[in-house]
Structure formats: structure tokens, C-alpha cells
C-alpha positions in Angstrom: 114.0 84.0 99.7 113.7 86.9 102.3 110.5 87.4 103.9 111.0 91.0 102.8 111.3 90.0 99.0 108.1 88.8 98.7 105.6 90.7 96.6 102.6 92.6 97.6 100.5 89.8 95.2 101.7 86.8 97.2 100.5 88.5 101.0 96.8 89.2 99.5 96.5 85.6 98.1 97.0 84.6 101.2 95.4 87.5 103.3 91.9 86.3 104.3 89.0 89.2 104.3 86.9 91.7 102.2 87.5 95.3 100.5 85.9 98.1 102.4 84.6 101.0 100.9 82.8 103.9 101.0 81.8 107.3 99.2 83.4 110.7 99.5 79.6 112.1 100.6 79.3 109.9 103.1 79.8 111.3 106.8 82.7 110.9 109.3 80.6 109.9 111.9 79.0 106.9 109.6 82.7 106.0 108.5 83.7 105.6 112.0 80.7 103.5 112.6 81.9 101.4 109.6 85.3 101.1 110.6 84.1 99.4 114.1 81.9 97.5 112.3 84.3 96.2 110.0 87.0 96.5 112.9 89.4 98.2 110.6 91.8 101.3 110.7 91.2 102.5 107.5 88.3 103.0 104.8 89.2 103.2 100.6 87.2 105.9 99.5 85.2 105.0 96.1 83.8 107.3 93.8 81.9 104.5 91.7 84.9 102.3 90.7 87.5 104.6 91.1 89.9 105.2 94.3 89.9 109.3 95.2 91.3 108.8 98.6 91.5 106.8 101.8 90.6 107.7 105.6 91.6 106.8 108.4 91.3 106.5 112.4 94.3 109.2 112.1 92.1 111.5 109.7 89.0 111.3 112.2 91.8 112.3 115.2 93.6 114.8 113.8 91.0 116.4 111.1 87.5 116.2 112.9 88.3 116.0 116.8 91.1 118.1 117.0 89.9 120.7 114.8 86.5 120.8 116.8 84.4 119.8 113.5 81.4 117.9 114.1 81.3 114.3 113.0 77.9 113.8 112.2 77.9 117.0 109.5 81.3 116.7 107.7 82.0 114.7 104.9 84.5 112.6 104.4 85.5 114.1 101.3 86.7 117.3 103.4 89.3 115.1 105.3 90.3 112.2 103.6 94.2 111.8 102.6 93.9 112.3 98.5 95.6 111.0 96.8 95.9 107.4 98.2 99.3 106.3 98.3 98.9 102.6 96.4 101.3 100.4 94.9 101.2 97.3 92.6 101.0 93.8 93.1 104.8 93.4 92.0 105.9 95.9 95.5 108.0 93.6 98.0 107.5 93.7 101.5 110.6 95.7 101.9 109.2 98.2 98.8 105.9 98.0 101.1 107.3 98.7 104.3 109.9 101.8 102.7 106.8 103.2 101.2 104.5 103.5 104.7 108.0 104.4 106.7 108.6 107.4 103.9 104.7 108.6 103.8 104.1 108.1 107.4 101.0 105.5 106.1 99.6 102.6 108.0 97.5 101.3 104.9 98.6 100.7 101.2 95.7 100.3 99.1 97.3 97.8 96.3 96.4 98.4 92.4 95.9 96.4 89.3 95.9 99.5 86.8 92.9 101.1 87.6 91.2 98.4 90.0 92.1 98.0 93.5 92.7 94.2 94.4 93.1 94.8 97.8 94.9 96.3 100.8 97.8 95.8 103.5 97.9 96.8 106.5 101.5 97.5 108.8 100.0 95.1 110.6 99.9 92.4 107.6 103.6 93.1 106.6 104.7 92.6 110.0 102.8 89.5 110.7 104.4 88.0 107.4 107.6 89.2 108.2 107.3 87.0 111.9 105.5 84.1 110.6 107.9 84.0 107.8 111.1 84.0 110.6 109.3 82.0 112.9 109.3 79.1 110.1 113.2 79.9 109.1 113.8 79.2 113.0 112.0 76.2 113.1 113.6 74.9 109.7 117.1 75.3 111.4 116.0 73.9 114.7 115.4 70.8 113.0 118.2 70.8 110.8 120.6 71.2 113.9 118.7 69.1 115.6 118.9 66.3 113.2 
């Protein structure tokens, strides 16, 4: 099977870290904080248990700093992309990767009905993608080989 059929499901099982989160009131400047905490490019937005929209380094850039608004008094709510662009644990890589390309996206929050189960990142599809290659090399290196 192609690196790029594989589903969405299989990358999280195997994708080591948490969920972040946060809440539409919260401010910019304490979702940036968050996101260097965290060391991520990208925050889910949560109203209780329910996804209204993600944010992103790209929001704070182009929404906050570039628009003059102050960090510390706007709310994250007034720039975050709604709705998030999600898909389902059944996406392949390639589904994945069409999806971000089309929607100019770096992060794909990934859905179970109404519950979020986790997220990928460009980063994570292309790291599969290489690792995946990197073992089809090796497979016919020592098949050549003998």
C-alpha cells in the first residue's frame, strides 16, 4: 500500500502527543503564549465540547499584527478561521494532503462525529509520507542485495 493511502486513523494511532485547546474568550496574546508552551502552530478552539474554530501562528500574523490590533485585548474569537476545516478518520494521506493544498491549511483537526480525536499537522503527513519511503527503499535494498 502507498504511503499516501493510508487513513487519517492509522497516522494518530501512531502520532505521539496531546489535544490542545482553548476558548473563543480567551486572548491572542495568551494563545500565543500557549502555543510556545505547547510548541505548536495551531490551537482548536473549544466552546465546551464542541469545535467553533481553529487559530493559528498565520491568524496572529495576518489578523492581529498586521492589522495593528493589540494582542493582549482581542479575543480570539474575533480572528480565528471558523469553521475549522476537519475531516474523518477514514481521509487518506493523499485526501489529507488535497484538502490543506485546496484550503491553503497547515492543520486538519480530525473528527469522530461530533468529537475531535485528534489533529495532523503538514508536518505529520510529510513525515509519514518519508518514513514510509525511507522503509520501501530499505526493503528493496535488501531485496537487491540479497
Amino acid at each position: 500500500m502507498s504511503p499516501l493511502e493510508t487513513k487519517a486513523g492509522e497516522l494518530l494511532a501512531k502520532k505521539f502527543g496531546d489535544i490542545w485547546s482553548i476558548a473563543p474568550e480567551t486572548t491572542v496574546y495568551d494563545c500565543v503564549e500557549t502555543m510556545a508552551d505547547k510548541s505548536v502552530g495551531a490551537l482548536l478552539v473549544m466552546s465546551g465540547q464542541k469545535l467553533v474554530g481553529i487559530i493559528s501562528e498565520r491568524d496572529y500574523a495576518r489578523k492581529v499584527i498586521l492589522q495593528g490590533r493589540s494582542s493582549r485585548e482581542t479575543a480570539v474569537a474575533e480572528i480565528m478561521s471558523s469553521p475549522a476545516i476537519c475531516v474523518s478518520r477514514e481521509h487518506t494521506v493523499a485526501d489529507c494532503m488535497q484538502i490543506m493544498t485546496t484550503n491553503r491549511v497547515r492543520h486538519l483537526p480530525v473528527r469522530e462525529g461530533e468529537r475531535i480525536v485528534g489533529i495532523l499537522s503538514i508536518g505529520d503527513l510529510v513525515n509519514w509520507i518519508i518514513t514510509e519511503q525511507g522503509e520501501t527503499i530499505r526493503q528493496l535494498e535488501a531485496y537487491i542485495c540479497g
